[in-house]
N, C-alpha and C positions, 0 to 999 in steps of 0.2 A: 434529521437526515431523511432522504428520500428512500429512490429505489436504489437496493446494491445493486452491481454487475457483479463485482468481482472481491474476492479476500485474499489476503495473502495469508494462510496458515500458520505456514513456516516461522512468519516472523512472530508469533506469537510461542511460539516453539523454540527459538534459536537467540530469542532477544528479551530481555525487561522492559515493558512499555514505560518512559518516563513523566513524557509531554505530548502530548497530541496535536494537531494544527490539522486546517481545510485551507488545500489550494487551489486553486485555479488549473484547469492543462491548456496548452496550446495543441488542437488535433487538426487534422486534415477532413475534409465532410467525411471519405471513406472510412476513416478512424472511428468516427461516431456514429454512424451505421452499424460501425461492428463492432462498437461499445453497446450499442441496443441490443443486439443481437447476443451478447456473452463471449464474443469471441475473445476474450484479454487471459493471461497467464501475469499475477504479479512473484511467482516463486522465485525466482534469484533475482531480483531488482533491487535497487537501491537508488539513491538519490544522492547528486554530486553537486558539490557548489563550483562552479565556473565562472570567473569573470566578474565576482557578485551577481553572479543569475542561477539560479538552482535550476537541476534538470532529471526527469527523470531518467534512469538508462535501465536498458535488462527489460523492460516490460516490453513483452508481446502480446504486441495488437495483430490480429491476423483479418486478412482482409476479406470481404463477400464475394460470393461469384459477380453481380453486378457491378463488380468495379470496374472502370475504364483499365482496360490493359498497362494504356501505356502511362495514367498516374498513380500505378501502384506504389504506396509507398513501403519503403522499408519497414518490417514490420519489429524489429527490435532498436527500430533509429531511438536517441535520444530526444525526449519531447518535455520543452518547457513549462516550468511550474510559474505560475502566476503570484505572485507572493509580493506584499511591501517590502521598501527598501529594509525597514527595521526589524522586521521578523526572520530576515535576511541574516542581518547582521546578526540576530538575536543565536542564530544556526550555527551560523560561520565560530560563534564566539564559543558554545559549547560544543562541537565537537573539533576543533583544538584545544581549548582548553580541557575540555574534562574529557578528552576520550572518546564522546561518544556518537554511534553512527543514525542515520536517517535515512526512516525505511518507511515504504508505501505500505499502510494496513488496509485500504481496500478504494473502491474505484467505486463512485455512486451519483444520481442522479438529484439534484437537490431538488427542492419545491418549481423554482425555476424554468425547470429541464437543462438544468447546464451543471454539464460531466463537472466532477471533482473529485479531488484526491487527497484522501486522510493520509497525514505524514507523521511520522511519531520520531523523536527522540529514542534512543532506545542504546539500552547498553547489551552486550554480548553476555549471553549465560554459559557457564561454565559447567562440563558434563553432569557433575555431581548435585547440580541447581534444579538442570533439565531431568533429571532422574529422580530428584524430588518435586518436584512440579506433576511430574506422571502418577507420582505415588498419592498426591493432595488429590487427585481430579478421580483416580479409583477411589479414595474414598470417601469422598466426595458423592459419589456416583452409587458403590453401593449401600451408604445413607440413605440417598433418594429411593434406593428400591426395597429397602427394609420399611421406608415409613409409607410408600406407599403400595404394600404387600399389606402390610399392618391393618390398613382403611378399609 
């Protein structure tokens, strides 16, 4: 993986990561200006299948001053993921069948220089999950600063 721009927190917070994938996006040049730049929010986003074409939606991309006025685009439009037809189907089949939803864990720049989008599988955690998850990561945390107070 390259450079980040962007994480989605939340969804490490609000989800079980299952499965992972790298997708492809479809942006506009102004988009990737200001993917350079850090300008994206992936907090409420999520990823929809349409049509057999998956898409992202919710993610804001906000644009530079140097944009053209009048090709601004929408900054929380729907923007296509690049995906084979089989990993497609592979989506479509597990979250109808098993429930579960598909969420963007972060926005990054591969070797390439070409933006993409880690997509995860992921199931819904339930209050009692997430409030055990906070409890594993304090301690977790004050571990690390017992062993290294210790040193």
């Amino acid at each position: 993986m390259g450079k980040t721009v962007a994480r989605n927190k939340k969804a490490f917070h609000d989800y079980e990561i299952l499965e992972r994938m790298e997708a492809g996006i479809a942006l506009r040049g102004s988009e990737v200006k200001a993917l350079r730049a850090g300008r994206v929010n992936l907090k409420d986003s999520f990823v929809k299948i349409i049509k057999n074409e998956a898409f992202l939606m919710n993610a804001h991309i906000s644009y530079t001053e140097t944009t053209n006025p009048h090709f601004k685009p929408d900054e929380t439009r729907p923007r296509k993921l690049l995906l084979h037809r089989k990993e497609i189907d592979k989506l479509v089949g597990k979250t109808t069948r098993d429930g579960l939803t598909i969420v963007p864990l972060s926005i990054y720049f591969n070797r390439k220089n070409i933006a993409k989008v880690e997509i995860a599988l992921a199931r819904g955690k339930k209050m009692h999950d997430k409030r055990e998850t906070l409890k594993r990561k304090e301690a977790d945390r004050e571990a690390q600063r017992a062993m290294r107070d210790k040193y």
